[in-house]
Each structure stands twice: as structure tokens, then as C-alpha cells.
C-alpha positions as CSV (number, residue, x, y, z in Angstrom):
1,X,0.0,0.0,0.0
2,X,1.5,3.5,-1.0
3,X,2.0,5.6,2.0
4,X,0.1,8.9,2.1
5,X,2.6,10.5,3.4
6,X,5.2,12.7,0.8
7,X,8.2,12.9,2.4
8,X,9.6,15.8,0.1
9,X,6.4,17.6,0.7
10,X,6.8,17.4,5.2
11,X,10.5,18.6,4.3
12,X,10.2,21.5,2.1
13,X,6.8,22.5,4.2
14,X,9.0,22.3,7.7
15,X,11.5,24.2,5.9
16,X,9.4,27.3,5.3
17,X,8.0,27.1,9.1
18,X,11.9,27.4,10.2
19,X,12.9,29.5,7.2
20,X,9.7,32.2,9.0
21,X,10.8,31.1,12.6
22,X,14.5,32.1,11.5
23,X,13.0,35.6,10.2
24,X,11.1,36.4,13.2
25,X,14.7,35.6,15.5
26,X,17.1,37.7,13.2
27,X,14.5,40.6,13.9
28,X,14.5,40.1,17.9
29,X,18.3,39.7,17.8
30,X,18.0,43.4,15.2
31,X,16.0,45.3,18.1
32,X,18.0,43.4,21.0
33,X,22.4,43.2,19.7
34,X,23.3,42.7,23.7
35,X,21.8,39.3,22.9
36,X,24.4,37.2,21.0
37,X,23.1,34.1,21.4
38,X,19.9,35.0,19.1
39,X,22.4,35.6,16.4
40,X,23.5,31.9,16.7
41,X,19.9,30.3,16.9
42,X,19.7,32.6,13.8
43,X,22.3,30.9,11.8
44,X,21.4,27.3,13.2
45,X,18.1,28.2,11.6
46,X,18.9,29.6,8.7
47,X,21.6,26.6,8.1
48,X,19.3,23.8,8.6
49,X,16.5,25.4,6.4
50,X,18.9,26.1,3.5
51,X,19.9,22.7,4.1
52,X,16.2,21.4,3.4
53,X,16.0,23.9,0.6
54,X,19.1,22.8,-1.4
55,X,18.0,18.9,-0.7
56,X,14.6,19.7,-3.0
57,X,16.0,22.3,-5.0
58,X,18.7,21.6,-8.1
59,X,21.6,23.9,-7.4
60,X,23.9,23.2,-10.3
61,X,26.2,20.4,-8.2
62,X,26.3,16.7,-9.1
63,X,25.1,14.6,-7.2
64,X,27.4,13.2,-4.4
65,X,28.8,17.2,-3.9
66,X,25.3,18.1,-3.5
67,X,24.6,15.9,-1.2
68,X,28.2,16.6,0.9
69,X,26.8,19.8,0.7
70,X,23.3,19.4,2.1
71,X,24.8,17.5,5.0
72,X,27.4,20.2,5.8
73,X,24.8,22.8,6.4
74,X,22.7,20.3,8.5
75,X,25.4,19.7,10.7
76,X,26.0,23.0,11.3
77,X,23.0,23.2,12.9
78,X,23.6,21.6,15.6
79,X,27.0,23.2,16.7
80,X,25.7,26.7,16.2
81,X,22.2,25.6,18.3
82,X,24.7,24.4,21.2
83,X,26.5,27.9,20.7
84,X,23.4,29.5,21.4
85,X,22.8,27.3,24.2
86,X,26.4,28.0,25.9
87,X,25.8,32.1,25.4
88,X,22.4,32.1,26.9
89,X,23.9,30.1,29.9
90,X,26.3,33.3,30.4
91,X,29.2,31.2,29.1
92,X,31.4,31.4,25.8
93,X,30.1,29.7,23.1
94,X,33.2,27.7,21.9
95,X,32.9,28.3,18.5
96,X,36.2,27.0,17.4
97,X,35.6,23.2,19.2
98,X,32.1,23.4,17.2
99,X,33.5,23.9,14.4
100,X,36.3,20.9,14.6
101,X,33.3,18.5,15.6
102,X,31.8,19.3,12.6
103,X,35.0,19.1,10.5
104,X,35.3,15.7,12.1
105,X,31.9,14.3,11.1
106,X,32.6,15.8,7.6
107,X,35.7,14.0,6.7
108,X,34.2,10.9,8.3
109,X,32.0,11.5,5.8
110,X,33.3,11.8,3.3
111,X,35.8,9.3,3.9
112,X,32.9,6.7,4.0
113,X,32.0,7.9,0.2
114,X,28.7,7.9,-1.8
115,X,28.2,4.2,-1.8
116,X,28.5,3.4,2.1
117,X,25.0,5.1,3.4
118,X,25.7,2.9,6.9
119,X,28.9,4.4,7.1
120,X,27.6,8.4,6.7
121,X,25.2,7.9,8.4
122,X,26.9,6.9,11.6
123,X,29.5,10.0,10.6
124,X,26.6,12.7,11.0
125,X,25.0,11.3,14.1
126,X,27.7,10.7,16.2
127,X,27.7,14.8,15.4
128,X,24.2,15.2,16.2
129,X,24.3,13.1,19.2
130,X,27.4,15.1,20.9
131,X,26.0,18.3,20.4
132,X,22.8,17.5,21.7
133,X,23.9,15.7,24.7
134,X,26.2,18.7,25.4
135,X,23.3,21.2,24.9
136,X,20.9,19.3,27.5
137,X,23.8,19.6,29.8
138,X,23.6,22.8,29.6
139,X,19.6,23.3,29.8
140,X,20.0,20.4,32.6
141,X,17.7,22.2,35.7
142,X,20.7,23.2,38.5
143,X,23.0,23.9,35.7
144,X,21.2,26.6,33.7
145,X,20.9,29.7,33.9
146,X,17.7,29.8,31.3
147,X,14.8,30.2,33.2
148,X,10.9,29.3,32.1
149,X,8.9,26.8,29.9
150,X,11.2,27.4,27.1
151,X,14.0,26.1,28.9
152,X,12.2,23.2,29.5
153,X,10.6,22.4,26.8
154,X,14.0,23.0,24.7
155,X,15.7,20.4,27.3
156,X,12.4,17.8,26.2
157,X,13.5,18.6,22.6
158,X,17.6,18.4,23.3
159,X,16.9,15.0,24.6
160,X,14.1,13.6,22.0
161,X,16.6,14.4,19.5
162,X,19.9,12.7,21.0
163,X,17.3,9.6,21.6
164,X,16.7,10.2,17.8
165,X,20.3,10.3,16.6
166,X,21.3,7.1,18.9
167,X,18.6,5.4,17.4
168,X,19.5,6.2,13.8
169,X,22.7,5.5,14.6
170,X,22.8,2.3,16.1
171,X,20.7,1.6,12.8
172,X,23.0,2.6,10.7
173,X,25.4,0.3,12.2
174,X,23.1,-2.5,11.6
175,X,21.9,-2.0,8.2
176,X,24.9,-1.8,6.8
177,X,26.6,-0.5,3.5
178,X,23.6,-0.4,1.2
179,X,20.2,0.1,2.3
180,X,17.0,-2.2,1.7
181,X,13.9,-0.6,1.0
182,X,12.4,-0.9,5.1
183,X,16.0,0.5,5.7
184,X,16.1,3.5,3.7
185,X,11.9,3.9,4.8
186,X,13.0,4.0,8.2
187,X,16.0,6.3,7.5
188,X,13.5,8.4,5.9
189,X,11.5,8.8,8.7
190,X,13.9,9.2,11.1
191,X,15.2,12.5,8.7
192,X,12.1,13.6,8.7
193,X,11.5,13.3,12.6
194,X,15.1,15.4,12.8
195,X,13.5,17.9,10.3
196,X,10.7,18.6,12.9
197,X,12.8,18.6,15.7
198,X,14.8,21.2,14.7
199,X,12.1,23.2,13.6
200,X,10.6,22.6,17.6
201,X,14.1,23.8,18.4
202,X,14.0,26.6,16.4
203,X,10.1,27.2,18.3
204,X,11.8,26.5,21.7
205,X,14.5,29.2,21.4
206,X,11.9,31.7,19.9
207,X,10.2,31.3,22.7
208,X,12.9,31.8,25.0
209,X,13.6,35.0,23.5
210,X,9.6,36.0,23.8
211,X,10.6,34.8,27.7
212,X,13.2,36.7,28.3
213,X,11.9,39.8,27.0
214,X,8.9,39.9,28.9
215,X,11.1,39.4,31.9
216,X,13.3,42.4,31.0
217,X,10.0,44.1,30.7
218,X,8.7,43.5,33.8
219,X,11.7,44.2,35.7
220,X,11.6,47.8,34.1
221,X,8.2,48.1,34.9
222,X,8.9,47.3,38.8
223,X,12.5,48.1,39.5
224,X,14.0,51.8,40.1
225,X,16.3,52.6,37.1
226,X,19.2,54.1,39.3
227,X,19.0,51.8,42.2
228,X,17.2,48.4,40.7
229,X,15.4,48.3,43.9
230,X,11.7,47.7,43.6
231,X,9.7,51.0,42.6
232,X,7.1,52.4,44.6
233,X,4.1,50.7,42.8
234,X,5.9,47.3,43.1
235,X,6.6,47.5,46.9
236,X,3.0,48.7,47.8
237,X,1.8,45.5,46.1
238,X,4.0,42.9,47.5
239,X,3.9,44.9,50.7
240,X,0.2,44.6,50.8
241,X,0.1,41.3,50.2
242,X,2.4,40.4,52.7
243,X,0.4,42.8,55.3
244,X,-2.7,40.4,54.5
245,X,-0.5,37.7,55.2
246,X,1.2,38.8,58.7
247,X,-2.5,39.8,60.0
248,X,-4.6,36.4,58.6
249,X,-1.6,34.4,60.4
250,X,-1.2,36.5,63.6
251,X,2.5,37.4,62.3
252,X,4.0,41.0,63.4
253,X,5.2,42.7,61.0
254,X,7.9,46.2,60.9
255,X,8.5,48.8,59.0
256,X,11.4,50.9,58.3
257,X,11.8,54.5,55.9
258,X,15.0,55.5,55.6
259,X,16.1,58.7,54.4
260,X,19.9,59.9,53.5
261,X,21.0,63.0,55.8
262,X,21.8,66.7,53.7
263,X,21.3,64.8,50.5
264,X,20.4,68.1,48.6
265,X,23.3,69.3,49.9
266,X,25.4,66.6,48.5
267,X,23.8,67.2,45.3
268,X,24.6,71.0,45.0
269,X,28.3,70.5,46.4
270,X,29.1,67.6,44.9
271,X,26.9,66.9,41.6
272,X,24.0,64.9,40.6
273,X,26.3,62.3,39.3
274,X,27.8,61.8,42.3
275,X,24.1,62.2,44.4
276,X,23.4,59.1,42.3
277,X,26.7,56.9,43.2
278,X,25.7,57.6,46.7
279,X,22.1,56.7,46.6
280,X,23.1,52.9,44.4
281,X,25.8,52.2,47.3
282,X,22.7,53.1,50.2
283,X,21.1,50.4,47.8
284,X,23.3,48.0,47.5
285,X,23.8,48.3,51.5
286,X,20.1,47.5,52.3
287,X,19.7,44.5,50.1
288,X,23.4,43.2,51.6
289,X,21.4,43.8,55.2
290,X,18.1,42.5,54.4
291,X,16.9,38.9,54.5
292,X,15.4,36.5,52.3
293,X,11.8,37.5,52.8
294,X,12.5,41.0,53.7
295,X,11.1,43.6,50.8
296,X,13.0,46.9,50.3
297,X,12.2,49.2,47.5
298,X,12.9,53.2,46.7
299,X,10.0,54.7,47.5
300,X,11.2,58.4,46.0
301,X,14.0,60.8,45.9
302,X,16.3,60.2,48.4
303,X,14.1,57.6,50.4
304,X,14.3,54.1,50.6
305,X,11.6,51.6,51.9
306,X,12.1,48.2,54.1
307,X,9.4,45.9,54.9
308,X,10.1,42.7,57.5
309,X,7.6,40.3,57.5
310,X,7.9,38.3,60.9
311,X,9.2,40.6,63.0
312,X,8.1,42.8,66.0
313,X,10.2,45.9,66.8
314,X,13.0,44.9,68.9
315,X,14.1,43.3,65.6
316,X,12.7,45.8,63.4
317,X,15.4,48.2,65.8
318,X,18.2,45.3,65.9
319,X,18.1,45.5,61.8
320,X,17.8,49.2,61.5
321,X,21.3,49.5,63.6
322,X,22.8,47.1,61.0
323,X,21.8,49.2,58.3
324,X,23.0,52.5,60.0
325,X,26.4,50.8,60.9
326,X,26.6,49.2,57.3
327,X,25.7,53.1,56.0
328,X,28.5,54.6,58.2
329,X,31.0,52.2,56.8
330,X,30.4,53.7,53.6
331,X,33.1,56.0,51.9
332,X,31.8,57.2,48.7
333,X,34.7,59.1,46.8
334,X,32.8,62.5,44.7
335,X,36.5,62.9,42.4
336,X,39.6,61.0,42.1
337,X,41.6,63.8,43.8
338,X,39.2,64.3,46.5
339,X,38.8,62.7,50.0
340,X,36.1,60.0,50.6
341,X,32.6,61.3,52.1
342,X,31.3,59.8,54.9
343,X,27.0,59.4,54.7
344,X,24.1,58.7,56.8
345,X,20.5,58.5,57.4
346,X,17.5,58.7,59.2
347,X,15.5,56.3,60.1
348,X,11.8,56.0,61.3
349,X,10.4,52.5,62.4
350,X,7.0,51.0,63.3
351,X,5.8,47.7,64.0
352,X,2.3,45.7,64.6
353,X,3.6,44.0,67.5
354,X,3.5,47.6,69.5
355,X,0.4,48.9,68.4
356,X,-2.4,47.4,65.6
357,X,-2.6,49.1,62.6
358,X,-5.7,48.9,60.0
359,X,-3.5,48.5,56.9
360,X,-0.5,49.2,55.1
361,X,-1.0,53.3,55.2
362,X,-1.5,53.2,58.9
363,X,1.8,51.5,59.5
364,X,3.4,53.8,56.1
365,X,2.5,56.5,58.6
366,X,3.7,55.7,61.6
367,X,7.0,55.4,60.4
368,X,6.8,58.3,58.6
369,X,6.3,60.4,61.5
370,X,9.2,58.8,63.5
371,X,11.5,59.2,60.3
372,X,10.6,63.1,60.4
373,X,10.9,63.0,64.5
374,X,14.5,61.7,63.6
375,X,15.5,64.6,61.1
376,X,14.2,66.9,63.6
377,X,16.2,65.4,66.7
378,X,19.6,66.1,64.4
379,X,20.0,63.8,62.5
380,X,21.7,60.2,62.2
381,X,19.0,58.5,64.4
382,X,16.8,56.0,64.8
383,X,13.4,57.1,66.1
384,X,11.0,54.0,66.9
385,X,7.0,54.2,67.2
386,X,6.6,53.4,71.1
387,X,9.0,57.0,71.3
388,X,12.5,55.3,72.4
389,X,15.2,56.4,69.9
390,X,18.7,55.3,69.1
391,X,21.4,58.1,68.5
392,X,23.9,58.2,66.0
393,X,26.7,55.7,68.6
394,X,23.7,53.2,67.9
395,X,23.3,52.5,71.5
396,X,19.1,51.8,72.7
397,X,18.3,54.9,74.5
């Protein structure tokens, strides 16, 4: 019985999805350049589609060059998907030992000639099946850096198509030289089954790059530019939720505003430039002092935000010490001639475990007024809600 199924028509068709895959790709790498590794899934798609293209279409070569050919630019795929891999990972590509494994598998190829299929066929898998076993490696969960369903599903497809190339391989080796007709059927099969895994790939890594830029996205939209602390809108949210949680589970709860000491005055002597240097070191201070669970944001200007979940407000005091110490340890340098500065700030702290408060605003407020009780005791303080106060040797009052 003639099989419905036209193999040169599932090639050239899984072609043209790759071939508009591949397009789409080039113009996310053409808006995004930082991203190298979508210039390699670029070429890996754009070499295995030429590849189907050239296998269908007569291009002037006889037929054993033609075919040499054709193979090249499907092995090439696989390298240059790998590459891709590696430089997503944060890691070089290793472009140079790609392109020996490939060089390899080519003059094993050709060394096997045009009338020992077995033989090239064992040359171009052994290719396929290193690269792929060396790209799940990389997309192996614990090892990547790739995060999403795009990781994973590329890993599923990584693996499907090392299972493939084994299988075709160990084939190979047992059909021999010259293949019968249920040889070459299932060697026909199996090419086209490569055919649509690299087209799944080229999906996969499409929709890493669709990942990837709605998670640059979304940071924007709820990190501070300058500091890369949460924003205001961001913190409000998860602090809400987190107030919801502390009162349904009986939890206290603190919170701490911050504010740097004679900041305008920094600005105006010193220069916006170096206003900013000083407000990203205050930054990277707080998230070095705050813990896991802890949320700490920018809430405007010169201000900075800390919320701790699961803590009343002799720890809510204990951790606004370690920030004021961490602060004064700070030596921010305005010019390369000119002495270090030394910084500090004001904080105001309130806590459920003194006093119940009706939401997030009630508590906002409470620290608020002990932050402004501290700028008007001089200064380098802490001021807590219950009225007890730290001074600026951090001893309890």
C-alpha cells in the first residue's frame, strides 16, 4: 500500500515554518544586539532550512557534492544551536571546538564515500548526538541559567533528538553498507523526525527569546532605574500582600523608611552624578542587610523603603542598627583627587507588635512620622513608634 505520506512535501513544508521562525529571530536579535546568542539560533536556523532547501531544489552540483553539501549545512546546525545554548547560559560559546566537531563528522563522511549510506550515516550522528547531549547539559535544571517553559521544553526537545540520533545511529550500524527498501523507509523517517525537531528547536529558542523579553520588561516596569530596587508601585503591592498575610496568620510585622542626611546638599556641592553613586551604594547596602523574605524598595527621591515580615520591633530596631552601621562604613569618593565622604541616614520605624494598625497606610504612617521625628532630633538616628530612639553611637536609649 502507498503511503500517504510525501516525504519531500513534510521537508520543504517544515522548511518554510523554520525559514519564518528564523526571520522572526534575526529581527529580535535586530531590536536586542546585547543578545548574541539569538544571532546563533539565527544561523542554526537559517543553516538547517537552506539545508532542506538545497535537498529539494537543483543547485547546479552533481550529485554526491550536492549531497556533501546538504549534510554540511545540517550539521552545522547543531554546533551553532549548542553555541546558542552555551551564550544564553552566560558562558562562551566555543565556537572554534564546534566547528572541529563538525569538520570531524565531515571528513568521516566523506571518507565513507557515496556508496556506504551505513557508514555516513553513523558520521553525522555521532555529530548530532554530541551536540545535543552537550546542549541538554547545559539546559540540565541546577546547571542553567535559562529560566521558564522554554528552557524546558527545549531540554524535552535536546533529549528527544539525542534519543533520535542514537537510534539512527545504532541503525545505521546494523543495516549496513547499502540500504533495503524498510532501511532507507525508516532512514527516511527518522530525517524527517530530525527535520521537525529542529524546527521545535528553532520554536523553543523563539520562545525563549519571547521569555526573556517579557522578563526584561517586567523588571523595568517594577524596578527603580538608578537603584534596581523595587519601585514604589511594586513594593506597595507585594507589601500589601504580605500585610494580609502577617494579619490572617497573627504574624507581626515592621517597617522601616529611611532617608539619606543633607542629601540636597550633597547634590549641589558635589553633583548629581555623584548624588546618584551615593544613593546605588545606600542600595546595595540595604539588600546586603536585608533577608530573604525582607522587601525593600525606593519609595522616592532620596528615600528608601524596608518591609520585614515576621518581625516585632525589637528586631525591626536590631536591623535598622545594621543598616545605619553598614551606611557609616560607607566611603563614597565624589573625584579621584578628593577625600572620601562619609554618609548617613534617618530612620523611622514602626511595628504591629506595639500597636495594631488597620493596613498598610496606617503603618506607612507611623514610620513616617518617626523618620521626620528623627530629622528633627539632628539627624543620624533612629526614632521607633513606642517614642524610644537610638542616637547616632547606635546605643538603645
Amino acid at each position: 500500500m502507498q503511503s500517504i505520506l510525501d516525504f519531500q512535501a513534510a521537508v520543504l513544508s517544515t522548511t518554510g515554518y523554520g525559514l519564518a521562525l528564523t526571520a522572526v529571530i534575526t529581527m529580535f536579535w535586530l531590536r536586542n544586539r546585547d543578545e548574541r546568542a539569538f544571532l546563533y539560533f539565527c544561523a542554526a536556523g537559517a543553516s538547517v532550512s537552506l539545508g532542506g532547501v538545497f535537498s529539494l531544489l537543483p543547485v547546479g552540483l552533481p550529485p554526491w557534492p550536492q549531497l556533501a553539501f546538504n549534510n554540511l549545512l545540517w550539521m552545522l546546525f547543531h554546533p551553532l544551536a549548542l553555541c546558542g545554548v552555551r551564550h544564553l547560559n552566560g558562558k562562551k560559546p566555543r565556537v572554534w571546538q564546534s566547528l572541529l566537531l563538525v569538520a570531524a563528522g565531515m571528513a568521516a563522511y566523506l571518507q565513507a564515500g557515496p556508496a556506504d549510506m551505513g557508514r555516513r550515516t553513523i558520521a553525522v550522528c555521532l555529530v548530532y548526538l554530541i551536540a545535543w547531549l552537550l546542549a541538554a547539559r547545559e539546559l540540565w535544571p541546577g546547571r542553567t541559567r535559562i529560566a521558564g517553559a522554554g528552557c524546558k521544553m527545549a531540554l524535552a526537545v535536546c533529549l528527544l533528538y539525542a534519543l533520535l540520533s542514537l537510534t539512527r545511529l545504532v541503525h545505521a550500524g546494523w543495516a549496513g553498507e547499502v540500504y533495503d527498501a524498510d532501511a532507507m523507509r525508516f532512514s527516511m523517517l527518522a530525517s524527517l523526525g530530525m527535520h521537525w525537531l529542529s524546527f521545535g528547536f528553532i520554536l523553543c529558542a523563539l520562545y525563549i527569546c519571547y521569555e526573556r523579553a517579557l522578563e526584561r520588561t517586567q523588571h523595568q516596569a517594577s524596578h527603580d532605574g538608578l537603584t534596581n530596587l523595587l519601585n514604589q508601585r511594586r513594593f506597595r503591592e507585594l507589601a500589601e500582600a504580605a500585610c494580609r498575610r502577617a494579619w490572617r496568620e497573627r504574624e507581626p510585622l515592621a517597617l522601616l523608611l529611611l532617608d539619606v542626611d543633607h542629601f540636597k546638599s550633597i547634590n549641589d556641592r558635589h553633583g548629581h552624578q555623584f548624588g546618584d553613586l551615593v544613593l546605588q551604594q545606600l542600595a546595595a547596602c540595604l539588600r546586603a542587610e536585608a533577608r530573604g523574605d525582607d522587601i525593600v524598595g525606593r519609595y522616592g527621591g532620596e528615600e528608601f523603603v524596608m518591609l520585614l515580615p515576621r518581625a516585632g520591633l525589637r528586631d525591626a530596631h536590631a536591623a535598622a542598627q545594621r543598616i545605619m552601621r553598614a551606611v557609616d562604613a560607607l566611603r563614597p569618593q565624589p573625584a579621584a583627587a578628593a577625600p572620601p565622604l562619609r554618609i548617613s541616614v534617618s530612620i523611622g520605624v514602626a511595628s504591629t507588635s506595639q500597636q495594631p494598625y488597620d493596613d498598610l497606610s496606617s503603618l506607612f504612617r507611623a514610620a513616617d512620622s518617626q523618620l521626620y521625628r528623627a530629622k528633627r532630633n539632628g539627624r543620624n538616628r533612629i526614632e521607633l513608634a513606642e517614642g524610644q530612639y537610638a542616637v547616632g553611637n547606635f546605643s538603645r536609649a
